[in-house]
C-alpha positions as YAML, in Angstrom:
chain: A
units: angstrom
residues:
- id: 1
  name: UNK
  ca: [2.96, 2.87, -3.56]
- id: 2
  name: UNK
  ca: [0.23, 3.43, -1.01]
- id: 3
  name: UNK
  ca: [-0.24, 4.07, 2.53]
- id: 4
  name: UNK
  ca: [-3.77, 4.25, 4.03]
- id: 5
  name: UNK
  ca: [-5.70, 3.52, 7.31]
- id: 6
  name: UNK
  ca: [-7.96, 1.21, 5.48]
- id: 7
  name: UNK
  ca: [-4.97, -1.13, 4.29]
- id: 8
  name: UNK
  ca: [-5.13, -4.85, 3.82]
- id: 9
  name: UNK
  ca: [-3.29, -7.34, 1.28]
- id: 10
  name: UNK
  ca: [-5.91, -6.77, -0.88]
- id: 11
  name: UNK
  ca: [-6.10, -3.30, -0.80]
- id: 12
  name: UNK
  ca: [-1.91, -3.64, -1.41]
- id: 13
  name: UNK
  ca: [-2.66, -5.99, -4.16]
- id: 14
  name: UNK
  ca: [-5.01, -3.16, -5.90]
- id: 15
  name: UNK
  ca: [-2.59, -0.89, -5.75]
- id: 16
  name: UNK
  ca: [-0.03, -3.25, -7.05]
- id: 17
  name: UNK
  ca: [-2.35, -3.54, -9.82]
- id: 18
  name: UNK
  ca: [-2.95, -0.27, -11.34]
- id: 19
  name: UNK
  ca: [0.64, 0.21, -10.59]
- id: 20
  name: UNK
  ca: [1.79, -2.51, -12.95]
- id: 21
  name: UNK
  ca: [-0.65, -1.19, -15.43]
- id: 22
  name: UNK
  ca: [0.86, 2.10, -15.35]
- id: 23
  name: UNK
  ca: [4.20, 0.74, -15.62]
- id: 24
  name: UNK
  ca: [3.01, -1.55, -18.56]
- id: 25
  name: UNK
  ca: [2.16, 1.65, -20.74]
- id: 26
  name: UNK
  ca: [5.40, 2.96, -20.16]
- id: 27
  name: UNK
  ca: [6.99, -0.78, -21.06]
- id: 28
  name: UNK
  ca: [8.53, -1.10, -17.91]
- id: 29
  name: UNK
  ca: [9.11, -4.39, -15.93]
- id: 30
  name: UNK
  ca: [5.55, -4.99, -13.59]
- id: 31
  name: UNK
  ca: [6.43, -4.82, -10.15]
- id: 32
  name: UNK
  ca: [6.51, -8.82, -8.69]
- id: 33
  name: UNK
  ca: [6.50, -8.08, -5.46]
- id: 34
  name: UNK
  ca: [5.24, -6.21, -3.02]
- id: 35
  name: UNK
  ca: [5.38, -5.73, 0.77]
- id: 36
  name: UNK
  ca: [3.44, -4.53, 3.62]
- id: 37
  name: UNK
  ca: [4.87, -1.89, 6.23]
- id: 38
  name: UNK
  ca: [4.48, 0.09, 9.51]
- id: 39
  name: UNK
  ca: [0.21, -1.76, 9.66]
- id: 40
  name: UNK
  ca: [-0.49, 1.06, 7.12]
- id: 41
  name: UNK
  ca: [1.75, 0.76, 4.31]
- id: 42
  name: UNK
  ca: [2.15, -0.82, 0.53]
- id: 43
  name: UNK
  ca: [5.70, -0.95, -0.93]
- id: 44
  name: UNK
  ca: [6.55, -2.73, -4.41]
- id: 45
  name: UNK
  ca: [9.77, -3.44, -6.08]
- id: 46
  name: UNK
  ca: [10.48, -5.54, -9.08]
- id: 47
  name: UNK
  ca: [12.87, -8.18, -7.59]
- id: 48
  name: UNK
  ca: [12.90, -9.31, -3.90]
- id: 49
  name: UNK
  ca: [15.40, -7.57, -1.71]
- id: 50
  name: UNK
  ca: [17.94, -9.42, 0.23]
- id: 51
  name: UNK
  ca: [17.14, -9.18, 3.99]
- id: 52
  name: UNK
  ca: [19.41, -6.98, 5.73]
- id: 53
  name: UNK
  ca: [18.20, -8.45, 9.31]
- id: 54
  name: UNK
  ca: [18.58, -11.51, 11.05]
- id: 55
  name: UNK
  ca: [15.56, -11.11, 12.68]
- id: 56
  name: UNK
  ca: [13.18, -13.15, 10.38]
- id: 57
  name: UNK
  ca: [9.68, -15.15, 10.16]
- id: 58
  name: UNK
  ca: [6.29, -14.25, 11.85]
- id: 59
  name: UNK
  ca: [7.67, -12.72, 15.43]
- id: 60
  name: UNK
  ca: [9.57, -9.87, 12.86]
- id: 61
  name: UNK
  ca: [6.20, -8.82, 11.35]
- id: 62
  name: UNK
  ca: [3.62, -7.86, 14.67]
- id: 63
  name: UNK
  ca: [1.43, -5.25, 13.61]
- id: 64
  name: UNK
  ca: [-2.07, -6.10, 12.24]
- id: 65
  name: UNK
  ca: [-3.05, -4.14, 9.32]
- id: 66
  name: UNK
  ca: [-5.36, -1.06, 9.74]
- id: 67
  name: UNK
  ca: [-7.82, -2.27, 7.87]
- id: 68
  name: UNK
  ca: [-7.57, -5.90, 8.57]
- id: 69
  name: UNK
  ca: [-7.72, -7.06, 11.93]
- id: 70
  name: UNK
  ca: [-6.11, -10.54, 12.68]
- id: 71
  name: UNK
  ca: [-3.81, -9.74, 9.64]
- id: 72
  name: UNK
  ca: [-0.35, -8.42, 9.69]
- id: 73
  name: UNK
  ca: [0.91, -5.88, 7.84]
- id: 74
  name: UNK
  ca: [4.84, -5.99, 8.53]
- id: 75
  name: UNK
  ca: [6.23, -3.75, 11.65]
- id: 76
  name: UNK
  ca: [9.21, -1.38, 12.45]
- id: 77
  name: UNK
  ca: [11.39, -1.47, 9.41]
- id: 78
  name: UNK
  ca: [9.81, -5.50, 8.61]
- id: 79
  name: UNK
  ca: [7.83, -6.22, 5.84]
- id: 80
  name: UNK
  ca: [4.98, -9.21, 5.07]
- id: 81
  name: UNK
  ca: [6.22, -9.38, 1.44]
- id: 82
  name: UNK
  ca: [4.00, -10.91, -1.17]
- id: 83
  name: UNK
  ca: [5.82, -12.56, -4.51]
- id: 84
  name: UNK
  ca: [3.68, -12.44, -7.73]
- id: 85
  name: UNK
  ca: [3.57, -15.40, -9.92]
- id: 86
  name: UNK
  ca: [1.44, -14.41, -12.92]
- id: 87
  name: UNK
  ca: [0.23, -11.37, -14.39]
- id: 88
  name: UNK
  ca: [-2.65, -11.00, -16.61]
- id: 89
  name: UNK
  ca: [-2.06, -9.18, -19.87]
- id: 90
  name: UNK
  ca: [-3.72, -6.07, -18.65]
- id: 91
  name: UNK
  ca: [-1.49, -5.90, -15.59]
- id: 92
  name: UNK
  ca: [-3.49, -7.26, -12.63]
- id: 93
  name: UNK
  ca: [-2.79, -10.06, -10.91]
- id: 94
  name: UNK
  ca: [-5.55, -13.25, -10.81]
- id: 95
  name: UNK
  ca: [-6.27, -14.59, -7.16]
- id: 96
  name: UNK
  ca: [-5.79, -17.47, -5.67]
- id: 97
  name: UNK
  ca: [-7.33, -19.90, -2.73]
- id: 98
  name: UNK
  ca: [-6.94, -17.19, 0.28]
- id: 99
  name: UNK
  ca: [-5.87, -13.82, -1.59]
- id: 100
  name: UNK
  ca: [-4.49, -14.54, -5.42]
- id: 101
  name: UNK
  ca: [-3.73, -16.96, -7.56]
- id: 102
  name: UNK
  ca: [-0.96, -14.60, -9.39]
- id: 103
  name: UNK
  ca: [0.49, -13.88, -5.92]
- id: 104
  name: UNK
  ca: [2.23, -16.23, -3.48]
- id: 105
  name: UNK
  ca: [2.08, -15.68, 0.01]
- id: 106
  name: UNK
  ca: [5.11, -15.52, 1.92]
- id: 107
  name: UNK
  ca: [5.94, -13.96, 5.31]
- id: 108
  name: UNK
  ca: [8.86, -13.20, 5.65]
- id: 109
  name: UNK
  ca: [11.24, -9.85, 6.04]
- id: 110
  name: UNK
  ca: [13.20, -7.36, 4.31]
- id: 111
  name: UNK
  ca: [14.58, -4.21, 6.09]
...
């Protein structure tokens, strides 16, 4: 749904959001989760994809994002995926202790 220089979680989790509000005027399902790619990009499906790799957990994922330094943002084909919990009514998603509170945290991979 994005790809930028800049990108971060939160930047992902933005995008996630006016995505789901777009998708909400057009009554489809909000995306619930959403992954992060390549150190630069945001992808977001509605279900979770089974992993198609063996190779799993935090040595999978070893690029820091662009725009967050000490953060990863998935790596060659791996994603940091990102489950969402809650939505509010208008779409977005709330936050939480470290990022959201509509969005669980979970590293993890999907190729």
């Amino acid at each position: 749904i994005l790809a930028s220089d800049a990108m971060s979680p939160d930047l992902c989790i933005s995008a996630l959001a006016s995505a789901n509000s777009k998708r909400e005027l057009a009554s489809s399902a909000p995306y619930a989760v959403f992954g992060l790619e390549y150190a630069r990009e945001c992808w977001a499906a509605a279900t979770l994809v089974q992993s198609q790799t063996s190779l799993v957990g935090e040595g999978a994922c070893n690029l820091a994002c662009k725009g967050e330094t000490g953060v990863m943002c998935g790596g060659r084909g791996m994603y940091n995926y990102y489950v969402a919990t809650a939505f509010t009514g208008t779409g977005t998603l709330g936050v939480d202790g470290t990022r959201t509170s509509g969005v669980v945290r979970t590293t993890g991979t999907v190729a």
